[in-house]
N, C-alpha and C positions, 0 to 999 in steps of 0.2 A: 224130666230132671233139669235142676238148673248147674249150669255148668260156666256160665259166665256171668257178673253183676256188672253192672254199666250205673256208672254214676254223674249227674247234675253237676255243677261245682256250684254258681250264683245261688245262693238261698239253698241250698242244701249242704256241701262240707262247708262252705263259709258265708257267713253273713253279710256280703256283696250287696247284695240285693237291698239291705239296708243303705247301706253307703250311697251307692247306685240312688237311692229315693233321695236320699238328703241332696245327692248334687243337683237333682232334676227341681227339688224342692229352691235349693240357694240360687240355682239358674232363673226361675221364673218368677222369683222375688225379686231379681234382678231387674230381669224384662220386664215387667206387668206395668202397664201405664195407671193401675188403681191398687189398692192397699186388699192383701191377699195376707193369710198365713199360712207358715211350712204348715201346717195339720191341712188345711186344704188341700195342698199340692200331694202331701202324702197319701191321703183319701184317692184322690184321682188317679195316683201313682197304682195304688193296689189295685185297680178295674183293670188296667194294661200290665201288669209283671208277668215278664215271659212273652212279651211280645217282641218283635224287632227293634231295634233302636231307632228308624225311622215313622214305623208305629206308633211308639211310647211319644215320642217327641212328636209328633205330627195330632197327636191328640191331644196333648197337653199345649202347645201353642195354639191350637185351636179352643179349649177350655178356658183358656184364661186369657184370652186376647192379645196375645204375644207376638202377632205375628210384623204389626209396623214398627216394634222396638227391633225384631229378629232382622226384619230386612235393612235397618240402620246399620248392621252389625256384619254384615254379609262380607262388606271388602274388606274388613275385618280381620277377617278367617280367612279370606279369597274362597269362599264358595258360593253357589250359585240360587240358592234358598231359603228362606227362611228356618226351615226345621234343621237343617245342617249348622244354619248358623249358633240355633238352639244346643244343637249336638256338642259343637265347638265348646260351648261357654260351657256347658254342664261338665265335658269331660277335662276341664280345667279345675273345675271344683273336685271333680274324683281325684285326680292324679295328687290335687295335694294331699288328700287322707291315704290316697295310696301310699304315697312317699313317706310314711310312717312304719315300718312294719309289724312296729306293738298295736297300731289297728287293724293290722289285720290278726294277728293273733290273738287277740281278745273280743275276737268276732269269728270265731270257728265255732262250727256245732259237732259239740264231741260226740254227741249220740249216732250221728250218722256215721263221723269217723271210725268209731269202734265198731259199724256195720262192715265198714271197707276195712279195717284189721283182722276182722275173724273171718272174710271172706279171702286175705291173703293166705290166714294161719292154714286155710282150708285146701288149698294149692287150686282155688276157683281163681279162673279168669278175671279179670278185672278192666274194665275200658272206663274212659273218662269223654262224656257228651257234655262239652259247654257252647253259648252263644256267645261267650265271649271272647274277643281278639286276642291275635298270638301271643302280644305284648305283656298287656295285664291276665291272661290267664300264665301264664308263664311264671312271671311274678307273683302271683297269690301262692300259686304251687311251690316254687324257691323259697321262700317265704316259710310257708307251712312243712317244706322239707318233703313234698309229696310228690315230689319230679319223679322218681321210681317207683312209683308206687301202682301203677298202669302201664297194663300190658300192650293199649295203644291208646292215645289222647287223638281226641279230633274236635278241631274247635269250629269257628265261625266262619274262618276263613278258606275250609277245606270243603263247604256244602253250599250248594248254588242257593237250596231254598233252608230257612231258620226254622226252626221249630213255631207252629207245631205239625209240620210237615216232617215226615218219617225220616227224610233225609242221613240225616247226622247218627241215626240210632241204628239205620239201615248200614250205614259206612263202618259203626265201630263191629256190627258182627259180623262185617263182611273179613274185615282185617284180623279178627279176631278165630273166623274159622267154625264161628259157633252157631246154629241157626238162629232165628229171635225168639224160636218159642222154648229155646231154651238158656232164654236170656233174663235176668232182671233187673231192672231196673228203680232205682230210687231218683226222684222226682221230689220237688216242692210245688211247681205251679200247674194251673191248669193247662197252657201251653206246652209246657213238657211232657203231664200226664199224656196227652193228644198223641203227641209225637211218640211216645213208645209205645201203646196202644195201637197207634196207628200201624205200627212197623210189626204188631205181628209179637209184641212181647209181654210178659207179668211186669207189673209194675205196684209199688207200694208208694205212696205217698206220704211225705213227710211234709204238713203245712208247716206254714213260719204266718206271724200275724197279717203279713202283706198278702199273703195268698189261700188261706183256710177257706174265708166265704166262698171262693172260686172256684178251688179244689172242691169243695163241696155240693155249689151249685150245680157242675161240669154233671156231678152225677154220674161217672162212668166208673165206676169203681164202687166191690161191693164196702160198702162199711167197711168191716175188719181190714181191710188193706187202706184205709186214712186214717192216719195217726195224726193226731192234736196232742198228745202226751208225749212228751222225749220220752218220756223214761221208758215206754213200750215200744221203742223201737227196734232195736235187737232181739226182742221176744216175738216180734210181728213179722219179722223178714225169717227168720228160723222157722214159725209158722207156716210163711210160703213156699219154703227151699223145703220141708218136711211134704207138704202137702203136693208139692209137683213129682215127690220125689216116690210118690205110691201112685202116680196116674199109669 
């Protein structure tokens, strides 16, 4: 039976993860000592989504040769690295689209939210697994008005290892009270799928264009629980919570 739904924020209730690519994209447009375009950056961005931010960055300054712009840039920032300094520039570029709040609101995925309102209507548990920091996941949430909306949030800041190490998924059903195998999870990338899988949970996956081939590739999940279609969303996850609910 499922009794708790644990949900993604980046690339699954909101469209972050886009954002997040555009900044990593106008970051290394920035750096690149030769003539690149965003659709490159973006390409390269989809192979790493859902990985750690020193990952995504550390492969991306290495892909595009970024790293003698990045170490110009170091005292900068006052950090110690090149991919930090990468870090630095990129989360300059988010914070200004953050600083907007009409983009983040026209960058939500309703299909997934209306997963997390009928899982409320339903008096089911609710936690919230992001990689992302206190700050900006706070603010997306303020934003979208979904500070209450979770029965315990645990972000980036709260688990020693990121996804797709079990970590984070392991903490919200620990708080939560509820085992993992009676936990669900909605997910967009393959790093994440990993991580709840890993932890012992069902999991449905909701691609977004950044993450489908991957989600796909990954292979850990049968068909029927990867959805390319919003609109079967809510019919897929009912599907699941029906199908645990006769084991």
């Amino acid at each position: 039976m499922i009794r708790a739904m644990i949900f993604d924020l980046d690339g699954t209730l909101v469209q972050t993860e886009k954002l997040k690519a555009l900044s990593y994209a106008k970051a290394a447009l920035e750096l690149c000592p030769h003539d690149i375009s965003e659709e490159e950056v973006l390409a390269e961005f989809k192979i790493v989504v859902g990985l750690s931010r020193r990952e995504v960055s550390e492969a991306l300054v290495e892909k595009f040769n970024l790293r003698e712009r990045a170490e110009a840039r170091m005292s900068e920032f006052g950090v110690n690295s090149p991919w930090q300094a990468f870090v630095q520039l990129r989360l300059r570029h988010y914070e200004e689209m953050l600083a907007d709040p009409e983009v983040i609101r026209t960058h939500q995925w309703p299909h997934n939210l209306a997963v997390l309102e009928e899982a409320r209507r339903s008096n089911c548990q609710t936690g919230l697994a992001t990689m992302s920091r206190c700050e900006q996941a706070n603010r997306v949430l303020d934003i979208l008005d979904l500070g209450s909306a979770f029965n315990f949030i645990a972000i980036r800041d709260d688990v020693e290892h990121g996804k797709p190490d079990p970590e984070i998924y392991l903490l919200v059903s620990s708080e939560l009270g509820i085992p993992p195998n009676e936990c669900l999870v909605l997910e967009d990338s393959p790093s994440g799928v990993k991580s709840a899988l890993s932890a012992g949970m069902w999991c449905v996956a909701v691609t977004t264009p950044f993450t489908r081939q991957g989600v796909h590739d990954l292979g850990l999940l049968e068909t029927r629980w990867t959805v390319d279609d919003t609109d079967q969303v809510v019919n897929t996850v009912r599907d699941m919570v029906k199908e645990r609910k006769s084991d």
